[in-house]
MIDO-965547 format. One line per field, with one value per atom (N, C-alpha, C): x, y, z; residue in one letter; atom name. Coordinates in pm, whole numbers, plus 50000, padded with zeros to 5 digits. Example, Ala and Ser with C-alpha at 12.3 -4.5 7.8 and 13.67 -1.06 7.14 Angstrom:
! MIDO-965547
x <- (51319 / 51230 / 51320 / 51285 / 51367 / 51290) .
y <- (49431 / 49550 / 49670 / 49775 / 49894 / 50003) .
z <- (50780 / 50780 / 50780 / 50708 / 50714 / 50787) .
residu <- (A / A / A / S / S / S) .
atome <- (N / CA / C / N / CA / C) .
This chain:
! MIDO-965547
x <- (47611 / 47693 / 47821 / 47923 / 48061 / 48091 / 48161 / 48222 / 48364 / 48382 / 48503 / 48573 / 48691 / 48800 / 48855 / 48873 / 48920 / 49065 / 49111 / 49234 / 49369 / 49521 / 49568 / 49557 / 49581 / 49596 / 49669 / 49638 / 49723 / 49850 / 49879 / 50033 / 50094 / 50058 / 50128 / 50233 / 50339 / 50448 / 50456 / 50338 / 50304 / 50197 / 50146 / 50038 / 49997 / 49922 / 49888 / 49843 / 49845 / 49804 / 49687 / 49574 / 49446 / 49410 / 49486 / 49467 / 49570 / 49674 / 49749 / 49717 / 49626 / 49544 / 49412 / 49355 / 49262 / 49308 / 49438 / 49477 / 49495 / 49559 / 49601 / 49458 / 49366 / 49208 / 49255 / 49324 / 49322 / 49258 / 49229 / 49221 / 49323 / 49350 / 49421 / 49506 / 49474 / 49521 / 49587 / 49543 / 49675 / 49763 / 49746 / 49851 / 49996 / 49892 / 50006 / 50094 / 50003 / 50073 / 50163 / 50173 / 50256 / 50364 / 50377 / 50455 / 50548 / 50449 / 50521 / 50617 / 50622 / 50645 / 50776 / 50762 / 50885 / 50843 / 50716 / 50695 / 50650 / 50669 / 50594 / 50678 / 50754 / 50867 / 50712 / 50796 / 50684 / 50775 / 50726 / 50811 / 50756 / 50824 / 50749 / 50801 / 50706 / 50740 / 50633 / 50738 / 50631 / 50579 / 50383 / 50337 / 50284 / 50296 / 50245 / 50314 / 50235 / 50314 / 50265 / 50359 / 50349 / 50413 / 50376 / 50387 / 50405 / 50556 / 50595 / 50529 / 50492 / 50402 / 50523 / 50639 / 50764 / 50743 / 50734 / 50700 / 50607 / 50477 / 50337 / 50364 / 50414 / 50427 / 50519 / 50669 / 50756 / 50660 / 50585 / 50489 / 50382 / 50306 / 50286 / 50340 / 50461 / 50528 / 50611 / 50604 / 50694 / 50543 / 50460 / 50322 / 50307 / 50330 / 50310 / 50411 / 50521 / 50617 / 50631 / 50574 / 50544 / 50419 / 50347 / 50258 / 50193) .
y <- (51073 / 50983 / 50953 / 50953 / 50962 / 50802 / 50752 / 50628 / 50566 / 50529 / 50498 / 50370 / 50449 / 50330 / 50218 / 50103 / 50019 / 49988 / 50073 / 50052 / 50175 / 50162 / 50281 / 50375 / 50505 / 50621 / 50644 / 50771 / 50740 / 50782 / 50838 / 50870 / 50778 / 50651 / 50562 / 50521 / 50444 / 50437 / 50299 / 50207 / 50068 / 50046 / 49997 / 49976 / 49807 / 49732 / 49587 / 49585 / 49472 / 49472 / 49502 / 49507 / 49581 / 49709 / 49730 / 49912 / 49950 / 49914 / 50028 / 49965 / 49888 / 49891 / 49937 / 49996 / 50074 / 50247 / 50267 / 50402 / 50398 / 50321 / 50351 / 50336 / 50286 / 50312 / 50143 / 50053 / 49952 / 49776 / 49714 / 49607 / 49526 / 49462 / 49383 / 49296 / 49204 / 49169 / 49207 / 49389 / 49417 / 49475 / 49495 / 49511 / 49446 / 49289 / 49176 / 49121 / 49191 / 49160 / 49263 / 49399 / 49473 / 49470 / 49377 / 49337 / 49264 / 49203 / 49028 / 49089 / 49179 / 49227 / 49352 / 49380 / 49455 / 49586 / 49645 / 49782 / 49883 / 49756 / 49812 / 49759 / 49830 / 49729 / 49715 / 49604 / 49535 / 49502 / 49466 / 49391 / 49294 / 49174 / 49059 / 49050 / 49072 / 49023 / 48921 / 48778 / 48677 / 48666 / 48628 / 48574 / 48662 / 48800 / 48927 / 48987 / 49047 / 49107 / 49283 / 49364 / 49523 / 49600 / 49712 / 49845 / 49949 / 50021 / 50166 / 50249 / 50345 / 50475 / 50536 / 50537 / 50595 / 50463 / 50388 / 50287 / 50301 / 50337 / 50375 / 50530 / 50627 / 50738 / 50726 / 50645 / 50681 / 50593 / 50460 / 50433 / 50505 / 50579 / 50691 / 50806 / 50853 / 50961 / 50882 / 50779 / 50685 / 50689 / 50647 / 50642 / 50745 / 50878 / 51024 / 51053 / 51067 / 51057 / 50952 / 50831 / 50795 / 50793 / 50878 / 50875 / 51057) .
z <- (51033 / 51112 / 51033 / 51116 / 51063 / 51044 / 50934 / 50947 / 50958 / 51069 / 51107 / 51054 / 51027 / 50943 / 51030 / 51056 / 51135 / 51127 / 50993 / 50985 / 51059 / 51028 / 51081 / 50998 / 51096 / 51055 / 50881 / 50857 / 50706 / 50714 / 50830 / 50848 / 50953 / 50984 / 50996 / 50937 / 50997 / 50923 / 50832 / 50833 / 50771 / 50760 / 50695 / 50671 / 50606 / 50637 / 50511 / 50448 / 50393 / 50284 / 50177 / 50288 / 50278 / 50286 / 50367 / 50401 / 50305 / 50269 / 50145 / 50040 / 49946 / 49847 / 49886 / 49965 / 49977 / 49965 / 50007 / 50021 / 49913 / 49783 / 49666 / 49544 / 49614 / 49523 / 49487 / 49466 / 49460 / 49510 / 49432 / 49487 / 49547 / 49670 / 49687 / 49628 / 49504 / 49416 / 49343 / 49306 / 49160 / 49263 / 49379 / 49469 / 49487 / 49526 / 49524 / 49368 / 49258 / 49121 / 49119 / 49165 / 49142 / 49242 / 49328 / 49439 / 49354 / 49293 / 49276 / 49144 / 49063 / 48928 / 48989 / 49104 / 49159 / 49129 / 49112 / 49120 / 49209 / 49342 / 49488 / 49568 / 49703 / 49770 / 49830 / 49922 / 50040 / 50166 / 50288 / 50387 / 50463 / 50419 / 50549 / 50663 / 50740 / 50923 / 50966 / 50943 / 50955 / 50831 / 50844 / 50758 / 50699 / 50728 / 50716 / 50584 / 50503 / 50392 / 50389 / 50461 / 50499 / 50397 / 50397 / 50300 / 50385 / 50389 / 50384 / 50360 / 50415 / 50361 / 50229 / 50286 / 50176 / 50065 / 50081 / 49907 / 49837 / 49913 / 49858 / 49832 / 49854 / 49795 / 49682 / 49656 / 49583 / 49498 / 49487 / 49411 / 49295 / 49369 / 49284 / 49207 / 49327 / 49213 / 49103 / 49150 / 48973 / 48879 / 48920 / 48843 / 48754 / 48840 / 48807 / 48692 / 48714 / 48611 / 48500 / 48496 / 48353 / 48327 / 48378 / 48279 / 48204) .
residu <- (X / X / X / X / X / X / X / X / X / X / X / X / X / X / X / X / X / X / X / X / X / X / X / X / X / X / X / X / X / X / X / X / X / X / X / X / X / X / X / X / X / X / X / X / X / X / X / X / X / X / X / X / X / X / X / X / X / X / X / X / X / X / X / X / X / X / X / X / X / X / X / X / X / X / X / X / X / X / X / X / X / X / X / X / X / X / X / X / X / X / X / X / X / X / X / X / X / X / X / X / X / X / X / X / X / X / X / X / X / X / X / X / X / X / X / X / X / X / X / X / X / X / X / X / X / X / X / X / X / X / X / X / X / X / X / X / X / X / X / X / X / X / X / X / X / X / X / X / X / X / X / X / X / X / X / X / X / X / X / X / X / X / X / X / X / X / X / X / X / X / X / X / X / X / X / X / X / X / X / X / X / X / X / X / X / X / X / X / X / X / X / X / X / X / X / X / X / X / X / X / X) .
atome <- (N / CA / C / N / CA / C / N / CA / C / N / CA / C / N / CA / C / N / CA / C / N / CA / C / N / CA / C / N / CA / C / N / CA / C / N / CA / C / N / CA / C / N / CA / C / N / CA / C / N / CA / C / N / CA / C / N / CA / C / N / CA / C / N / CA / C / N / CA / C / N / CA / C / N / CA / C / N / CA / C / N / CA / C / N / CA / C / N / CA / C / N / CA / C / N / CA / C / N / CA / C / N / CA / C / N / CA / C / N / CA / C / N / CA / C / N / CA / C / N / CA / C / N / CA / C / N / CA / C / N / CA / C / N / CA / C / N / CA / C / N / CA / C / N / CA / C / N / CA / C / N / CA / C / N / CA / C / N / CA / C / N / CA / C / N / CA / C / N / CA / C / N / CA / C / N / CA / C / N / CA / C / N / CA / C / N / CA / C / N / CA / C / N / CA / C / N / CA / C / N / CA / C / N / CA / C / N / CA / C / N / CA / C / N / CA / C / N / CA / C / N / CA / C / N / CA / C / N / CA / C / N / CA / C) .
């Protein structure tokens, strides 16, 4: 039996705050620390705090390149 994600697609163009610290293997939290520290853009609409699929990728390839 297959288990279905409740969240969007991964080629959505946004994603929240839960679902792109799940795509990134992350907890929620070092999410919002790496928000808060300027190493992740983010976008609020409302009370909502959303993630770019293009921020969560240039995210990692910065990851990739220093390390």
């Amino acid at each position: 039996m297959q288990k279905h994600d409740a969240g969007p697609p991964h080629d959505a163009l946004i994603y929240s705050e839960p679902h792109a610290a799940r795509m990134l293997g992350l907890a929620p939290e070092t999410l919002r620390k790496l928000r808060s520290r300027g190493l992740i853009a983010a976008v609020r609409i409302g009370r909502r705090v959303l993630y770019e699929r293009r921020a969560l990728e240039q995210f990692v390839a910065e990851m990739r390149r220093a390390s």
